[in-house]
N, CA, C and O atoms as a DFTB+ gen file, in Angstrom:
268 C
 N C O
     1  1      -8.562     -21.636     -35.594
     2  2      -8.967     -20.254     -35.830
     3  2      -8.768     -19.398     -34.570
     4  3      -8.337     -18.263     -34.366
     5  1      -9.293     -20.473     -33.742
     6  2      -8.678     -19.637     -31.998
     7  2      -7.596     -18.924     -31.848
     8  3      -7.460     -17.765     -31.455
     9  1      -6.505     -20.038     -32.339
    10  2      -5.168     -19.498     -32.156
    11  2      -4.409     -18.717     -32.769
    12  3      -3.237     -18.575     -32.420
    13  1      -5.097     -17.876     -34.099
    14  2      -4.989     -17.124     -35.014
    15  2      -5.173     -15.965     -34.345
    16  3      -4.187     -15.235     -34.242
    17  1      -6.568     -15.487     -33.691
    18  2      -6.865     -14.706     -33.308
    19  2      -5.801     -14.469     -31.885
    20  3      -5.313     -13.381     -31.578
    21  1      -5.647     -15.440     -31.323
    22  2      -4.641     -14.946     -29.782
    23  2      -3.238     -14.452     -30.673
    24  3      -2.634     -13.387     -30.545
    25  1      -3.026     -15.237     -31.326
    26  2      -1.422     -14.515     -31.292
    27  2      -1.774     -13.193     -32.467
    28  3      -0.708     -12.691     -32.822
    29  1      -2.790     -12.636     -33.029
    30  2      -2.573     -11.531     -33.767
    31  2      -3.269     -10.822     -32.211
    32  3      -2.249     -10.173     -31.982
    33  1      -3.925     -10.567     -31.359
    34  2      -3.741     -10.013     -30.651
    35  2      -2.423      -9.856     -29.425
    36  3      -2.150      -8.740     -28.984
    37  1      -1.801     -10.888     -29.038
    38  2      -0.411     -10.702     -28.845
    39  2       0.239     -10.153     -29.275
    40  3       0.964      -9.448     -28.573
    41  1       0.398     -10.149     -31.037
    42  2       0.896      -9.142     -31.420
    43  2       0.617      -7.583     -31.619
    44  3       1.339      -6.684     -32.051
    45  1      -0.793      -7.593     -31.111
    46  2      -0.883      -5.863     -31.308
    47  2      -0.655      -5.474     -29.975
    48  3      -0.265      -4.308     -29.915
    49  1      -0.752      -5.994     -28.962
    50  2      -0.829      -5.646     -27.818
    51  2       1.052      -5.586     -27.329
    52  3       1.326      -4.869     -26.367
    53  1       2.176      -6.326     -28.014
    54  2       3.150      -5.702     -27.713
    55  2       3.653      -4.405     -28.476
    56  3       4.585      -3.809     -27.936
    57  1       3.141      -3.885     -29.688
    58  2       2.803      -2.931     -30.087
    59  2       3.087      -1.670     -29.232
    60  3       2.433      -1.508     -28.202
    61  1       3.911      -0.881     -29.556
    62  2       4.328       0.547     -28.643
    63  2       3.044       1.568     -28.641
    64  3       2.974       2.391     -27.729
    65  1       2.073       1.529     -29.609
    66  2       1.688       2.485     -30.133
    67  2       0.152       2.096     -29.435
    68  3      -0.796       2.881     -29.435
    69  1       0.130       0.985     -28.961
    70  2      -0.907       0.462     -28.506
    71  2      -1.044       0.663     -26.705
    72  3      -1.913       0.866     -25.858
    73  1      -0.013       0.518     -26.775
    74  2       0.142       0.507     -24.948
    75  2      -0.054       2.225     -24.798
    76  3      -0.708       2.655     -23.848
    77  1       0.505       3.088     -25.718
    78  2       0.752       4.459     -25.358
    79  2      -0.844       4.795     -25.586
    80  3      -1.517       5.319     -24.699
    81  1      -1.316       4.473     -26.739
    82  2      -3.216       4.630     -26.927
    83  2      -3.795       4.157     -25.681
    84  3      -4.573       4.941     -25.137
    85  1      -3.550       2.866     -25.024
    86  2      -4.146       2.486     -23.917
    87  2      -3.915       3.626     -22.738
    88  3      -4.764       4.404     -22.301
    89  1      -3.030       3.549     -22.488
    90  2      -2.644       4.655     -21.015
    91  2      -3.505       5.961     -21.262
    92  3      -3.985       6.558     -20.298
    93  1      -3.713       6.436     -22.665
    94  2      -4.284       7.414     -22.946
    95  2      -5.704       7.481     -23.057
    96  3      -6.147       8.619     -23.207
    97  1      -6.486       6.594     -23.024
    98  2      -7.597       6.216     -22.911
    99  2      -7.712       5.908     -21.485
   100  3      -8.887       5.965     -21.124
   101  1      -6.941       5.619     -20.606
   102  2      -7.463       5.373     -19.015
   103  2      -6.861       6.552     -18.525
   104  3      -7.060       6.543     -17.310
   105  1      -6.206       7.598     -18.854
   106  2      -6.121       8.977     -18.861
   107  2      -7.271       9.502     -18.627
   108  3      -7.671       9.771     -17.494
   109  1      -8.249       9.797     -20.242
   110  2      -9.643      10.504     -20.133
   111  2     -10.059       9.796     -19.418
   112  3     -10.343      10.416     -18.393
   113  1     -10.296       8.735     -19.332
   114  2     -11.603       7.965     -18.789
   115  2     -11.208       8.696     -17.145
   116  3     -12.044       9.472     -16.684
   117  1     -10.001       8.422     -16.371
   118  2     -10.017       9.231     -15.453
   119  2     -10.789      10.614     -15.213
   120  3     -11.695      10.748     -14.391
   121  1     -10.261      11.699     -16.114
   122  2     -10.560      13.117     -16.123
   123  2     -12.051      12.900     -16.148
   124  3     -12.779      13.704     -15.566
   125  1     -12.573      11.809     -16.819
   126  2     -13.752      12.002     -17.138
   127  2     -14.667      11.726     -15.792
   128  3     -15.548      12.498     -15.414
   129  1     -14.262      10.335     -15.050
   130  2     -14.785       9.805     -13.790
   131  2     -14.700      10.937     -13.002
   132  3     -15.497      11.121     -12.083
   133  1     -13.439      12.042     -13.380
   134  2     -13.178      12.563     -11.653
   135  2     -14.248      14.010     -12.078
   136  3     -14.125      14.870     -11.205
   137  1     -15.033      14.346     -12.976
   138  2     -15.757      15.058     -13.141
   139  2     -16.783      14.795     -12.803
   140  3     -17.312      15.755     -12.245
   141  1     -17.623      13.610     -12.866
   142  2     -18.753      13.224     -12.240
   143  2     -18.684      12.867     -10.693
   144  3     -19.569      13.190      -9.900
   145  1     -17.970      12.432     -10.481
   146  2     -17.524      12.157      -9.141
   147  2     -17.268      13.466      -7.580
   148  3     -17.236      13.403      -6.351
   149  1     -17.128      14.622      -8.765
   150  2     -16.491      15.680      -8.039
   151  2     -17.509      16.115      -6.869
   152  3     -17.162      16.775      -5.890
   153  1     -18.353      15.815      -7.025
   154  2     -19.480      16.181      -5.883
   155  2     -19.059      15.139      -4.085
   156  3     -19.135      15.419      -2.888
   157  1     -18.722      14.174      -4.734
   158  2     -18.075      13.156      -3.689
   159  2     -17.063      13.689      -2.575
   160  3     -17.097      13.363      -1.388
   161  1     -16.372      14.358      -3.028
   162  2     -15.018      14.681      -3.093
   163  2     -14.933      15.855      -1.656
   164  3     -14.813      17.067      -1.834
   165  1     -15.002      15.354      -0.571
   166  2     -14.773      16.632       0.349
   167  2     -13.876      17.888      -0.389
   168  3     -12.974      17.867      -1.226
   169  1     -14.518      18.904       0.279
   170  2     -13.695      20.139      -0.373
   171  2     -12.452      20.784       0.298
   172  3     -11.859      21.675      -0.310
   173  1     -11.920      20.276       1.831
   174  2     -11.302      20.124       2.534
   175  2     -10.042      19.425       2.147
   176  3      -8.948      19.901       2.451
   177  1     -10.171      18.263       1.458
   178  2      -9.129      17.085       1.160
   179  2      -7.962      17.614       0.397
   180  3      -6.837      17.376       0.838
   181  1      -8.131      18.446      -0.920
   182  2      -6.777      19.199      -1.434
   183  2      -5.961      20.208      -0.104
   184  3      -4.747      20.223      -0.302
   185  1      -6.282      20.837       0.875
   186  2      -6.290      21.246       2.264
   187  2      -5.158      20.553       2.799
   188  3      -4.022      20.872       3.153
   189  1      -6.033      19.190       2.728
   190  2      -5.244      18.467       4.056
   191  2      -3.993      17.822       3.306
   192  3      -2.954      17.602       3.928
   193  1      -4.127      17.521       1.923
   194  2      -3.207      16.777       0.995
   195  2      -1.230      17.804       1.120
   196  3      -0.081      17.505       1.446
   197  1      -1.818      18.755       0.729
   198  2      -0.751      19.884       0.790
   199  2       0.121      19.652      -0.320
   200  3       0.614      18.539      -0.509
   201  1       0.426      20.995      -1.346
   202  2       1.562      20.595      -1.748
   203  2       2.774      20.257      -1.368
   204  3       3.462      20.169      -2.385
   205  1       3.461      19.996      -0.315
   206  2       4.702      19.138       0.547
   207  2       4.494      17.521       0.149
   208  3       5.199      16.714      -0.457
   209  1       3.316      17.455       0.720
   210  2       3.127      15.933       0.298
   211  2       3.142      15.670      -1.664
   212  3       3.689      14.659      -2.102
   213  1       2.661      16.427      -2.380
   214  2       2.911      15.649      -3.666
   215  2       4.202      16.567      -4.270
   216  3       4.429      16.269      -5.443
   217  1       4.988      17.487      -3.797
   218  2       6.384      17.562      -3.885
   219  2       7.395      15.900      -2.989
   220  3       8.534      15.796      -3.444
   221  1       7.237      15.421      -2.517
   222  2       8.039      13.995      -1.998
   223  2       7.537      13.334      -3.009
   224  3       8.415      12.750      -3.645
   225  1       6.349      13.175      -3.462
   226  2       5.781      11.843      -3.881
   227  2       6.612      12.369      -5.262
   228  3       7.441      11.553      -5.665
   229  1       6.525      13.338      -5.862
   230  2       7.410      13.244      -7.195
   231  2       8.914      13.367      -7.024
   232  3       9.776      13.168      -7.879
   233  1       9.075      13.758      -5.675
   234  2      10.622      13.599      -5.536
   235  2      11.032      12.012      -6.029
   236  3      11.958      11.716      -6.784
   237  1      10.151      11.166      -5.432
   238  2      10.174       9.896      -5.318
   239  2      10.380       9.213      -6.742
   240  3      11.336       8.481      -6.997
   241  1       9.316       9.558      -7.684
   242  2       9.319       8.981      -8.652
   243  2      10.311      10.008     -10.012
   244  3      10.706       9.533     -11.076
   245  1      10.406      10.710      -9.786
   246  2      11.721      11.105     -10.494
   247  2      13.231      10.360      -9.949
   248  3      13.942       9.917     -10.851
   249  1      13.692      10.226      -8.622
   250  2      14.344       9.653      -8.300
   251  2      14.455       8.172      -8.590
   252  3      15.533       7.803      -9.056
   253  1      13.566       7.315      -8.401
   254  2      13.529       6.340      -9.208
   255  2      13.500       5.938     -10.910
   256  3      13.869       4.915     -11.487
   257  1      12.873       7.261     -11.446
   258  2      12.900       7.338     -12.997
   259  2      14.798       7.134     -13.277
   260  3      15.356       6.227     -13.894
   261  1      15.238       7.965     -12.786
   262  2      16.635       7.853     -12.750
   263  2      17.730       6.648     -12.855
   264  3      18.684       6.447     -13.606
   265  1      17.179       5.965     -11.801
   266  2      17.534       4.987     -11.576
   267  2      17.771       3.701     -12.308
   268  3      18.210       2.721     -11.708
């Protein structure tokens, strides 16, 4: 009965529709953490971050998307 249950979850879990629900659920759950959290958050740090720095970092990963 064990092994019933592992491979029908194997099978949902290679599932496209499942992985895209997952990412989307640790999406909110993000938005959601970084709302409670926001008090944490020096108010300085977007400041020091700069947009330069997350213009490279997506240079980066578009360049590799490419790839």
């Amino acid at each position: 009965m064990l092994a019933r249950w592992r491979w029908v979850l194997h099978q949902l879990t290679k599932r496209l529709w499942f992985r895209a629900s997952l990412f989307s659920l640790l999406g909110i759950a993000t938005a959601l953490l970084a709302v409670f959290f926001k008090d944490y958050i020096p108010e300085s740090l977007p400041a020091r971050i700069g947009a330069d720095a997350v213009d490279k970092i997506l240079g980066i990963i578009a360049s590799s998307m490419l790839a």
